[in-house]
TORNU-639587 format. One line per field, with one value per residue: residue in three letters; residue number from 1; y, z, x of N, C-alpha, C in turn. Coordinates in Angstrom, 3 decimals. Atoms other than C-alpha are relative to their C-alpha. Layout:
// TORNU-639587
residuo <- [ala;...]
num <- [NUM;...]
ny <- [Y;...]
nz <- [Z;...]
nx <- [X;...]
cay <- [Y;...]
caz <- [Z;...]
cax <- [X;...]
cy <- [Y;...]
cz <- [Z;...]
cx <- [X;...]
This chain:
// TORNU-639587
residuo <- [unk;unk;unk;unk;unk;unk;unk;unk;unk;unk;unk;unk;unk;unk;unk;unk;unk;unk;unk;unk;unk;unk;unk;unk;unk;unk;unk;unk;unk;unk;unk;unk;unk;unk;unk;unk;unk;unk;unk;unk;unk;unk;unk;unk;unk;unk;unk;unk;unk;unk;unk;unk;unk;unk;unk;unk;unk;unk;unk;unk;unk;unk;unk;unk;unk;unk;unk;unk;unk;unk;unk;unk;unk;unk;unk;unk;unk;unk;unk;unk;unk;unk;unk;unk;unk;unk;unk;unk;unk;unk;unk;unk;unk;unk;unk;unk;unk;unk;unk;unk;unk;unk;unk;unk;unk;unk;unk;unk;unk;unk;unk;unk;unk;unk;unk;unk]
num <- [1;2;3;4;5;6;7;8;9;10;11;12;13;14;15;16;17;18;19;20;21;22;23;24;25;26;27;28;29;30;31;32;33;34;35;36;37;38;39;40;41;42;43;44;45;46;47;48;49;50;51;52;53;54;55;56;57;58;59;60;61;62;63;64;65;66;67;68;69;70;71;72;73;74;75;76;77;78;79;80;81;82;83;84;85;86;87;88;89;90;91;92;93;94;95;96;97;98;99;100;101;102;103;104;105;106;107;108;109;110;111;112;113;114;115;116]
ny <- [-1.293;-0.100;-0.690;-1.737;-0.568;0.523;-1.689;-1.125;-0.144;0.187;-1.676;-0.736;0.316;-1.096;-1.671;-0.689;0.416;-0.806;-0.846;-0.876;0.182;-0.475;1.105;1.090;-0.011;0.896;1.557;-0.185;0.232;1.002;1.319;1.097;0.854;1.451;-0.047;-0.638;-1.615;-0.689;0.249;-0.476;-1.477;0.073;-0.082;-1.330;-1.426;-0.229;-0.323;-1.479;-0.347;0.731;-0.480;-1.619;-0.020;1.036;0.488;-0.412;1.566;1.153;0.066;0.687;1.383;0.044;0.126;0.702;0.825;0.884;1.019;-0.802;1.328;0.079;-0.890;-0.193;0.752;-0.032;-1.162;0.328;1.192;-0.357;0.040;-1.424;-0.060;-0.389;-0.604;0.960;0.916;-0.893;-0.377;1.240;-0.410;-1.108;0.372;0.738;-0.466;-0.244;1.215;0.068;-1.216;-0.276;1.453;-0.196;-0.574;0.886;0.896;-0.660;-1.162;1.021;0.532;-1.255;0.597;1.086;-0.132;-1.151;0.679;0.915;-0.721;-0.165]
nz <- [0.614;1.479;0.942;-0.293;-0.734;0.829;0.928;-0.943;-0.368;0.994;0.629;-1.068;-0.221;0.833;-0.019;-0.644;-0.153;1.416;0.419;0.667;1.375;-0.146;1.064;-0.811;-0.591;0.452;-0.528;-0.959;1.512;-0.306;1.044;-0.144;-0.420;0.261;0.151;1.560;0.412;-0.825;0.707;0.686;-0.217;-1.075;1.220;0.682;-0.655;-0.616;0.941;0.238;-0.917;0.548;1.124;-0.212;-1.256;-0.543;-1.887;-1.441;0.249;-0.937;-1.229;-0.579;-0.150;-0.936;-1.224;-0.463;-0.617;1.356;0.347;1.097;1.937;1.000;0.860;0.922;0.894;1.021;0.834;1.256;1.081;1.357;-0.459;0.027;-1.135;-0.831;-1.674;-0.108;-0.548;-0.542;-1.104;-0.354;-1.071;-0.718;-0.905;-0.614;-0.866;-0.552;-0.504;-1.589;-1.130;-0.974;-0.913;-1.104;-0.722;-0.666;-0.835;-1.155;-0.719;-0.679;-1.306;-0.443;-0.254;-0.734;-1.235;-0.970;-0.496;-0.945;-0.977;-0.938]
nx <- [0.282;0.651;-1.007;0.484;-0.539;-1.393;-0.577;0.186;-1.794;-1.335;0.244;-0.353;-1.364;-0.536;0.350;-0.729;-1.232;-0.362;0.313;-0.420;0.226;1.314;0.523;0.525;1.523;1.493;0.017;1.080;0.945;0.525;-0.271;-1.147;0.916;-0.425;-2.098;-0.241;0.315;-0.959;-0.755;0.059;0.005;-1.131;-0.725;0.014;-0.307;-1.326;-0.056;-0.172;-1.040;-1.259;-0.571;-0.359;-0.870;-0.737;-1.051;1.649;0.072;-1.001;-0.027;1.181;-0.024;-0.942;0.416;1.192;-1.188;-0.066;-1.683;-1.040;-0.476;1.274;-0.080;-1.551;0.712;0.896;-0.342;-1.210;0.573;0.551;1.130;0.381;0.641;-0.459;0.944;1.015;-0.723;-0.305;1.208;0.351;-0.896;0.556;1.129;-0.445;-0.731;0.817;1.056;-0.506;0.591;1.502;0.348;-0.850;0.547;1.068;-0.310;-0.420;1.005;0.796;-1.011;-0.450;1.162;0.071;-0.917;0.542;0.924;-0.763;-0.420;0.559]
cay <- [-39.874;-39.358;-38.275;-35.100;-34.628;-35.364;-32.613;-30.312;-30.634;-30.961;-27.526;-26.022;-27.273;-25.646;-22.835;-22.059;-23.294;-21.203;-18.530;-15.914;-16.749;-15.169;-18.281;-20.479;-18.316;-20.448;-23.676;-22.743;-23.731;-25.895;-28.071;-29.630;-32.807;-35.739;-36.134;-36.163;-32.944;-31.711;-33.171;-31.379;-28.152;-28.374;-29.556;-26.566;-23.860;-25.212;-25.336;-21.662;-21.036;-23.314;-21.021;-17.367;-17.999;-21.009;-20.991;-19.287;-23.176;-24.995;-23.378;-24.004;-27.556;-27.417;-25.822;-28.017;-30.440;-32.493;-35.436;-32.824;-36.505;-36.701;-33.423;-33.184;-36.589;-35.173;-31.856;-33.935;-36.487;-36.124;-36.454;-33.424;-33.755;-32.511;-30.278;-33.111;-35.413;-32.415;-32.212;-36.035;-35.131;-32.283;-34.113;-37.162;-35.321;-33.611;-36.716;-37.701;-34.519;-34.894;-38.906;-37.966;-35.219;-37.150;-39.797;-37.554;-35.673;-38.624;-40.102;-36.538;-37.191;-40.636;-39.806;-36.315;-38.784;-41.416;-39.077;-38.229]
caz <- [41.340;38.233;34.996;35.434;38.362;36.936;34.124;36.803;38.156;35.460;33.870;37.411;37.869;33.974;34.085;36.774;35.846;32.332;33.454;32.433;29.054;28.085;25.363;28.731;30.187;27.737;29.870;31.976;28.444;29.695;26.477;27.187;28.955;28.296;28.561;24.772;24.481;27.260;25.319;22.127;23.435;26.012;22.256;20.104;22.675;23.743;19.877;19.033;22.486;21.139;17.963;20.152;22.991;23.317;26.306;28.762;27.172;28.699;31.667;32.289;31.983;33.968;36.883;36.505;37.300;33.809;33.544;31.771;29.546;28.682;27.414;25.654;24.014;22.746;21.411;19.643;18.021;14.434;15.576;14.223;16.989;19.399;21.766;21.312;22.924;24.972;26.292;26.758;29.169;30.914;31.881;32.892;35.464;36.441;37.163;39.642;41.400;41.958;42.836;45.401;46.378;47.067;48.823;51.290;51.987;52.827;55.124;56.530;57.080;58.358;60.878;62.463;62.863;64.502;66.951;68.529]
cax <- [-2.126;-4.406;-3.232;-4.911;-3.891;-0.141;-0.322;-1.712;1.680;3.646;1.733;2.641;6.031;7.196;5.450;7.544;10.371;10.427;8.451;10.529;9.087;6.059;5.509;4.885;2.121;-0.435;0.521;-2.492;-4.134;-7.255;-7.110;-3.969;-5.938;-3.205;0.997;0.855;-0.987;1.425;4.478;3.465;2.896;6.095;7.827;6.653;7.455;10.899;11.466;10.741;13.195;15.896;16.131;15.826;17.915;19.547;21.935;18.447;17.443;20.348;20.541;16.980;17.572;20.065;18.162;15.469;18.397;18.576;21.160;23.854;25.117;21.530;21.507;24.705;23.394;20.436;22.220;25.374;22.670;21.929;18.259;16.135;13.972;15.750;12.809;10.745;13.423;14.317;10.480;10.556;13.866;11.681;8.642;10.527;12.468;9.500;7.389;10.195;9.845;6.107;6.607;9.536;7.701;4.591;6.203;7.969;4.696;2.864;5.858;5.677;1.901;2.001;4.724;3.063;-0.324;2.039;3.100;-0.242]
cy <- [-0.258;0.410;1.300;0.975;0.251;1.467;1.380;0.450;0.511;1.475;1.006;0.242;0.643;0.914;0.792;0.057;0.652;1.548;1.588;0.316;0.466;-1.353;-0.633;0.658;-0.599;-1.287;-0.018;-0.456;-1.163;-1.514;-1.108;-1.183;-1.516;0.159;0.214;1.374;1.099;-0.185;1.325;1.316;0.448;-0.212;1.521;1.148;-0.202;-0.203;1.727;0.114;-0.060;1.129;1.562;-0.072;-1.311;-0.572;0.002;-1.613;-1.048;0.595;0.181;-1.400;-0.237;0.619;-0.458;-1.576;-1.432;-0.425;1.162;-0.907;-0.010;1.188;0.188;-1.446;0.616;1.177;-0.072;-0.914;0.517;-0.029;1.316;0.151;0.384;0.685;-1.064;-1.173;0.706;-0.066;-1.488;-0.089;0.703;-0.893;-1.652;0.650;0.708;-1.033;-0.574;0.644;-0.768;-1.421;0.984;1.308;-0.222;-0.661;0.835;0.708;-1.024;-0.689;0.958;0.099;-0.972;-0.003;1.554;-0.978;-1.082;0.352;0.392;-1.638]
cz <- [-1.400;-1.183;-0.319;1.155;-0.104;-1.126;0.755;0.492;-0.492;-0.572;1.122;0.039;-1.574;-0.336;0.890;-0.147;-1.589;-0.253;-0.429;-1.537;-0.260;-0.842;1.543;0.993;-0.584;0.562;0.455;-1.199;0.580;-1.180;-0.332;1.441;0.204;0.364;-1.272;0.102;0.770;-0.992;-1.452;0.212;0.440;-1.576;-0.656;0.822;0.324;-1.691;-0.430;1.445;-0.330;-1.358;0.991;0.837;0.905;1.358;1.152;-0.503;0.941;1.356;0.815;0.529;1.088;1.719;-0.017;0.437;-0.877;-0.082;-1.197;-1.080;-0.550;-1.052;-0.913;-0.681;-0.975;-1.221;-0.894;-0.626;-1.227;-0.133;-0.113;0.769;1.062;1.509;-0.117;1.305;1.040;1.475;0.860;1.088;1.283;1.012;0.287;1.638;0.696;0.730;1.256;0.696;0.554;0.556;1.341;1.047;0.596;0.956;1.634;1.058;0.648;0.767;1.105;1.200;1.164;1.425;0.890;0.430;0.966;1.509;0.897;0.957]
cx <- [-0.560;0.930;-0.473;0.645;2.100;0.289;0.029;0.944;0.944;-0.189;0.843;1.177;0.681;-0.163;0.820;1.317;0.494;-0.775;0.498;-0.308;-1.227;-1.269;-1.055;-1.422;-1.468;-0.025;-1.196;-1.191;-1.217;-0.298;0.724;-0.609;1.310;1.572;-0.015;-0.360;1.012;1.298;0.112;0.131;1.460;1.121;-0.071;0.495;1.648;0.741;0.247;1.253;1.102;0.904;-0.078;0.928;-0.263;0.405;-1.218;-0.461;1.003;-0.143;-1.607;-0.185;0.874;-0.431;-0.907;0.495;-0.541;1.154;0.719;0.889;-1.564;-0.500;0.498;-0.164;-0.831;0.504;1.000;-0.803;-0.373;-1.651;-0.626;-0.693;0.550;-0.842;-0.714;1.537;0.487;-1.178;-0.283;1.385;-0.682;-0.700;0.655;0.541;-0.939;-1.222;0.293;0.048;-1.282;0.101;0.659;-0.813;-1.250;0.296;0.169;-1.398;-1.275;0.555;-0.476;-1.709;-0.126;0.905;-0.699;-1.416;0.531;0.293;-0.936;-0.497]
């Protein structure tokens, strides 16, 4: 998979996964081109969140099914970075989605072609 094709994902996969937020309808932003530029953006927005409503924050993470010690790390560290280390939580956990979900879909593939 490209790294285009990778943000494509990754835009997809938190847009949905925060769209209750109106911040995250600019994911669709065509400028965001890179993981950094994704990072940054995915930082600044879960930033402003962090300070309006917190908890809708955790339990986002939490259904986007985020190690809950990795969390509770980043939120007892003296580390002012926090959505930045937050967004570098996000799109990790999202990357293994789209592998795992790749894999499977090309098993899924290779085994219905097997079969004829």
């Amino acid at each position: 998979m490209t790294e285009k094709e990778k943000i494509y994902q990754l835009k997809k996969n938190v847009s949905s996964d925060f769209n209750k937020f109106e911040e995250f309808s600019l994911i669709k932003d065509p400028d965001i081109n890179t993981l950094e530029e994704f990072k940054l953006f995915l930082t600044e927005k879960l930033s402003d969140l962090m300070v309006k409503n917190f908890d809708e924050v955790i339990d986002i993470l939490y259904q986007i099914d985020i190690n809950e010690i990795k969390v509770r790390d980043v939120m007892q560290s003296k580390n002012n970075y926090k959505a930045s280390l937050l967004a570098d939580l996000i799109i990790e956990r999202q990357l293994q989605k789209i592998k795992t979900r790749g894999k499977y879909k090309r098993n899924s593939t290779t085994d219905l072609l097997e079969g004829i």
